[in-house]
C-alpha positions as CSV (number, residue, x, y, z in Angstrom):
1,X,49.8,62.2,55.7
2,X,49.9,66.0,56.1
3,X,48.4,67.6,59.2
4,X,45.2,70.2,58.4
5,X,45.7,73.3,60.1
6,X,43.0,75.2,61.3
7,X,44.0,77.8,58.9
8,X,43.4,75.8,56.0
9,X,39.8,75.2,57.2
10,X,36.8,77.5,55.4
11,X,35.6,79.9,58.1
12,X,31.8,80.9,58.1
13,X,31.1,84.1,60.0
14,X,28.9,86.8,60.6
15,X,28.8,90.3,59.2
16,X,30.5,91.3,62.8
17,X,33.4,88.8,62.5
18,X,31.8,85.9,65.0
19,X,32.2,82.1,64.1
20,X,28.9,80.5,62.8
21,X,29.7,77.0,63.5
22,X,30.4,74.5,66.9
23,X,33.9,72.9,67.2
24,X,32.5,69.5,65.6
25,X,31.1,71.6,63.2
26,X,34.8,72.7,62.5
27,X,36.6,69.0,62.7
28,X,33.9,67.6,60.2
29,X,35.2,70.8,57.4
30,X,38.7,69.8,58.6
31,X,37.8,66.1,57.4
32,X,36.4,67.0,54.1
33,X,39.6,69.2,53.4
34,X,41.4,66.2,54.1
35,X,39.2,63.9,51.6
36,X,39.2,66.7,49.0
37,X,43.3,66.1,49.3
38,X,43.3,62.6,49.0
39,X,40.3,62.0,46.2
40,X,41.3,60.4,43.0
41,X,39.0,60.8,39.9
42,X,37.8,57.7,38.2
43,X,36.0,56.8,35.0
44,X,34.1,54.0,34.8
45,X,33.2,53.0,31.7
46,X,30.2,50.2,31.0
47,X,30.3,47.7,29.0
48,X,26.2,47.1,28.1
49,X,25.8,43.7,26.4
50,X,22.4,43.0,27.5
51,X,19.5,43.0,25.2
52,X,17.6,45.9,24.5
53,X,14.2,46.6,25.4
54,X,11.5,46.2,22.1
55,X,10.4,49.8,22.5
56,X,14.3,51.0,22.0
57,X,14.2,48.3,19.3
58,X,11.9,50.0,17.9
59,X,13.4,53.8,18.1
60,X,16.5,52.4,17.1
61,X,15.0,50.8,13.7
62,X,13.2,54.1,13.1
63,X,16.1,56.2,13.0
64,X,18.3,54.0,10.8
65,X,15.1,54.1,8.5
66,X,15.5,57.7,8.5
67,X,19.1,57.9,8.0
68,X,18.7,55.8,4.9
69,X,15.7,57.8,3.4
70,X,17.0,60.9,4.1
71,X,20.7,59.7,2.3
72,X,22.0,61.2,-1.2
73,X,20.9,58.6,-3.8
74,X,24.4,58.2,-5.1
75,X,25.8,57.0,-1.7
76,X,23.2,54.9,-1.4
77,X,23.7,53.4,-5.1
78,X,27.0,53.2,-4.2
79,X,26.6,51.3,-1.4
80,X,24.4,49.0,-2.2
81,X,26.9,48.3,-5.5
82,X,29.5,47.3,-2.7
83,X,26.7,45.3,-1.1
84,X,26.2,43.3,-4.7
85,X,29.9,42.3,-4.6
86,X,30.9,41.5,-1.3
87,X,27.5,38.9,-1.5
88,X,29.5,37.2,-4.0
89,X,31.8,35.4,-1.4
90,X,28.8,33.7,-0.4
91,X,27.9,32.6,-3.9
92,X,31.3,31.3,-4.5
93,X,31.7,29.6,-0.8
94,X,28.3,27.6,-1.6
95,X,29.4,26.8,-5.2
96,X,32.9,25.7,-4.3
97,X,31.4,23.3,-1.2
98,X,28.4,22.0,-3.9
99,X,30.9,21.4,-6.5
100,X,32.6,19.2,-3.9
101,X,29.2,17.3,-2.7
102,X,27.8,17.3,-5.7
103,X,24.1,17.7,-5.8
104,X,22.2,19.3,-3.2
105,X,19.5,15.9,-2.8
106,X,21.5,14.7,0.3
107,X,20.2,16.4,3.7
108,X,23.9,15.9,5.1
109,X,25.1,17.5,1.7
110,X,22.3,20.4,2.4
111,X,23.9,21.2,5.5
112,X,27.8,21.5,4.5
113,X,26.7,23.8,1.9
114,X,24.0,25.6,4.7
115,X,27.2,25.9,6.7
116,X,29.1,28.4,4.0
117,X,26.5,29.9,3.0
118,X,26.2,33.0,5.6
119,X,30.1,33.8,5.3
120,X,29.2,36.3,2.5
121,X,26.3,37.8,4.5
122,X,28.7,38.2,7.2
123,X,30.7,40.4,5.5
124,X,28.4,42.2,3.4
125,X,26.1,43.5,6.7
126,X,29.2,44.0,8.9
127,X,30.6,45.9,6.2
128,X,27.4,48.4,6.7
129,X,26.7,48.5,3.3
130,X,23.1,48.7,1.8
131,X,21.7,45.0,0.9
132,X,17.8,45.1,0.1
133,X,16.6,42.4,2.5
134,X,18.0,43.8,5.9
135,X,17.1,47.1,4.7
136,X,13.4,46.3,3.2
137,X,12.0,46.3,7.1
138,X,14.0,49.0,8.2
139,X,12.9,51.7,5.5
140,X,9.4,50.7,6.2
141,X,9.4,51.6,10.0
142,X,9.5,55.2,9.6
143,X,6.7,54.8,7.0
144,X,4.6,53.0,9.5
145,X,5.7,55.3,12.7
146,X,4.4,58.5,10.0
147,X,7.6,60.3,9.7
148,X,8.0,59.4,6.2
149,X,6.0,59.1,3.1
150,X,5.5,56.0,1.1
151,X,7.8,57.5,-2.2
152,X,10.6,58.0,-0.4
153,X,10.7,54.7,0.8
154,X,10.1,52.7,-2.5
155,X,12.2,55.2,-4.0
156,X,15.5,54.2,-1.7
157,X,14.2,50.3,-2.7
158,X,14.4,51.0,-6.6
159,X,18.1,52.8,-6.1
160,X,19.4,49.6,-3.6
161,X,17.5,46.9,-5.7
162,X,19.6,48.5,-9.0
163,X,23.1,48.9,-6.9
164,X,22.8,45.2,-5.7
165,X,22.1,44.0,-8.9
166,X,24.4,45.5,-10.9
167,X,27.0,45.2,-8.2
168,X,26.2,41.5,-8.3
169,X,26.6,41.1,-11.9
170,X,30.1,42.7,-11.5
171,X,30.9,40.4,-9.1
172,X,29.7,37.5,-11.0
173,X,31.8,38.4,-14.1
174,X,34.8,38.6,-11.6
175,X,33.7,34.8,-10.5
176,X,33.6,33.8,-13.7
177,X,36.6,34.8,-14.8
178,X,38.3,33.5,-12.0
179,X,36.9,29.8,-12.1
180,X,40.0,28.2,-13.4
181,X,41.2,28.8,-9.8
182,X,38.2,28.5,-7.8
183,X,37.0,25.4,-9.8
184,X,33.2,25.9,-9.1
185,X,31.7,26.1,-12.7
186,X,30.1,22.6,-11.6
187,X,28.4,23.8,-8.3
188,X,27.2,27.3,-9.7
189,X,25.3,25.4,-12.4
190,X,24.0,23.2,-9.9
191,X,22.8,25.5,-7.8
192,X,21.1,27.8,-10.8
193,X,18.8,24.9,-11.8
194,X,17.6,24.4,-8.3
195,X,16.1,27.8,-8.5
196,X,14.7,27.4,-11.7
197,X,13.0,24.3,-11.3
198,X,10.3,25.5,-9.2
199,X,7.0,27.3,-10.1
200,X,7.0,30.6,-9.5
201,X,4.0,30.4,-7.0
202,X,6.3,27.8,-5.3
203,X,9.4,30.3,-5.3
204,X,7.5,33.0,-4.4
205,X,6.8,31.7,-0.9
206,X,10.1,30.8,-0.3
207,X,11.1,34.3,-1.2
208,X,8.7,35.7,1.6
209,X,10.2,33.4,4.1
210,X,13.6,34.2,3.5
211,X,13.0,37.9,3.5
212,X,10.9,37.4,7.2
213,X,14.5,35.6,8.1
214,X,17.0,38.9,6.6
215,X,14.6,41.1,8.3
216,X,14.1,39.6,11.5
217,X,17.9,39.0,11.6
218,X,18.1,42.9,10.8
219,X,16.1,43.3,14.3
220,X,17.7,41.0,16.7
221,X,21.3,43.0,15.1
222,X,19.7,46.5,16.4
223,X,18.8,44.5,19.9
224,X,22.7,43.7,21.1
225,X,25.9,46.1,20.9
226,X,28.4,43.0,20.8
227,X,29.8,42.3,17.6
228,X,29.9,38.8,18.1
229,X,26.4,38.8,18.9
230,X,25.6,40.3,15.5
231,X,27.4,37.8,13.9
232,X,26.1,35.0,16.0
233,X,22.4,36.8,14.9
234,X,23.7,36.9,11.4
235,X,24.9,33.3,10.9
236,X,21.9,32.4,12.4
237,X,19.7,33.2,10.1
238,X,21.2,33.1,6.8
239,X,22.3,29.3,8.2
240,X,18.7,28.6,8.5
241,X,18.0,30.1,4.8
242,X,21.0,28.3,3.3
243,X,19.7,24.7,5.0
244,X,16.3,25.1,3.6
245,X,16.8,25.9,0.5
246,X,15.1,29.7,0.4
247,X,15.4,32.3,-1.9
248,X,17.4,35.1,-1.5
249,X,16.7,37.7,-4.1
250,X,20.3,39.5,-4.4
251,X,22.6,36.1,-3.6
252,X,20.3,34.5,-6.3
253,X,20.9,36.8,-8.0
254,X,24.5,36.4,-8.4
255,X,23.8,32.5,-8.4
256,X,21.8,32.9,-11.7
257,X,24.5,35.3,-13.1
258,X,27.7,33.7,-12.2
259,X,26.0,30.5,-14.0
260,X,24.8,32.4,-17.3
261,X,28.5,33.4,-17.6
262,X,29.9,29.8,-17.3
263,X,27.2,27.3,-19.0
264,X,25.2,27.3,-21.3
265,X,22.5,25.8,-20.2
266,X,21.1,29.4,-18.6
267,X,19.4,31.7,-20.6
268,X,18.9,35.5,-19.6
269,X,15.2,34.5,-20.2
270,X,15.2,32.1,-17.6
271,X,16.4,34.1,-14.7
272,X,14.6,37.3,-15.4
273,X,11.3,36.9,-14.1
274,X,12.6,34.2,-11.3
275,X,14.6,37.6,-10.1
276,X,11.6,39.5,-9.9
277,X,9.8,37.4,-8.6
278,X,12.2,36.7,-5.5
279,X,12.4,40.9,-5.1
280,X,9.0,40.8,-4.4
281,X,8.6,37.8,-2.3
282,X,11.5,39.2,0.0
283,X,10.1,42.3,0.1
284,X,6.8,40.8,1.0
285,X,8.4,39.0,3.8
286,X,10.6,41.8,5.4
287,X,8.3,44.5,5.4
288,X,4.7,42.6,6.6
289,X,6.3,40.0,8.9
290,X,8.6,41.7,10.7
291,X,8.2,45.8,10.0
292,X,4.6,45.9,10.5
293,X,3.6,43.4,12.8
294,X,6.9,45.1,15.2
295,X,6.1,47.8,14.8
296,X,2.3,47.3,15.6
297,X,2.7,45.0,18.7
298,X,5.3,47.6,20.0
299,X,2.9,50.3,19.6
300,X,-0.2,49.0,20.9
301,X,1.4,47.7,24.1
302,X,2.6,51.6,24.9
303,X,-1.1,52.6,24.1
């Protein structure tokens, strides 16, 4: 350890030259020389994993609303073209596992299939790509929080609705044409029939609930920075749609399409208005269950 001279110690005096400080006055500045010589810098970083409060929720939703709104249409059609593809893992996990069970009657049979089902979602939202029913709730905050218009917001719906579709038809031709390796002509067929075979009253409720599940599952994303959190969140809920049986508008999509192109017991007039009809109810779901009533609890409790 080197030896601090009183030379190497800052001297306070007066105009005239006299000392302004006592002797201990002097050993304390020889100390902190010494500590100054002997201090190592450290970074400590923080690893946050805890969950965030509502209100930064809440901010946080808003300004990925805004982002989206405010993004070039083509990006976003883009995007949400990407989105429509990668969602066909899902569809082809699901029809590979019903083609093995068989028929989707059987509650242990619901829940193999329930399992595979969020793999494709996995991907697809991890991938940050635009699927409409995480996205329905987030567009909508900003709308609700008045830093948007209405316009805007149905506008970025129409341009995602039209990438995920015709992304998902790609995908399905791709499935399609690949079934003499995946073998899951059997299951996709199976699968297309249980969404037809409902009235559309019937399917439009299960629509809302699975877009109340996409959305809330968008929220509890934006409350953790873990990955495997996310996914946990992600597997969750999708899990939960798969196992009951609800309608997702764009994997249904792809369902319906992937089965047109390899039976032909689907007609193009079959699955048209069952698609819309899931848009909406998804829609409805997302933006009324979650958005608003988030957004309005959050709100009023900071009033």
């Amino acid at each position: 350890m080197n030896e601090i001279n009183d030379d190497e110690v800052p001297k306070i005096v007066s105009a005239d030259g006299e000392p302004l400080f006592e002797e201990h006055t002097a050993e304390r500045s020889k100390e902190r020389v010494k500590e100054s010589g002997e201090y190592v810098p450290v970074i400590i970083k923080r690893t946050d994993e805890t969950l965030r409060h509502p209100d930064d929720i809440l901010e946080k939703a808003i300004e990925e609303g805004l982002e989206q709104l405010v993004r070039p249409g083509l990006s976003l059609f883009l995007s949400a073209i990407a989105a429509g593809m990668i969602i066909c893992f899902t569809v082809m996990a699901v029809g590979v596992m019903t083609t093995i069970v068989g028929d989707l009657d059987s509650g242990f049979n619901r829940i193999l299939v329930a399992l595979v089902y969020p793999l494709g979602f996995i991907l697809c939202i991890l991938s940050g790509t635009q699927l409409f029913t995480e996205h329905t709730a987030t567009a909508f905050y900003p709308i609700l929080d008045k830093r948007a218009n209405l316009t805007v917001m149905l506008k970025l719906w129409a341009i995602v609705i039209s990438g995920n579709l015709f992304g998902g038809l790609i995908s399905a031709g791709l499935l399609s044409a690949a079934d003499d390796v995946i073998h899951a002509a059997d299951g996709y067929l199976v699968i297309a029939q249980h969404m037809l075979a409902y009235e559309y009253s019937t399917l439009l409720v299960s629509a809302i609930l699975a877009g109340w599940l996409m959305a809330l599952g968008a929220w509890t994303i934006l409350s953790t920075s873990s990955t495997a959190s996310q996914i946990l969140c992600i597997y969750i809920v999708t899990f939960v749609i798969g196992v009951g049986g609800l309608h997702h508008s764009i994997a249904g999509s792809v369902e319906l399409f992937v089965a047109l192109f390899t039976s032909n017991a689907i007609a193009v007039s079959d699955i048209a208005v069952t698609i819309v009809v899931i848009l909406l109810g998804n829609a409805f779901g997302g933006s009324v269950f979650v958005a608003l009533l988030n957004h309005g609890h959050i709100r009023a409790l900071n009033k």
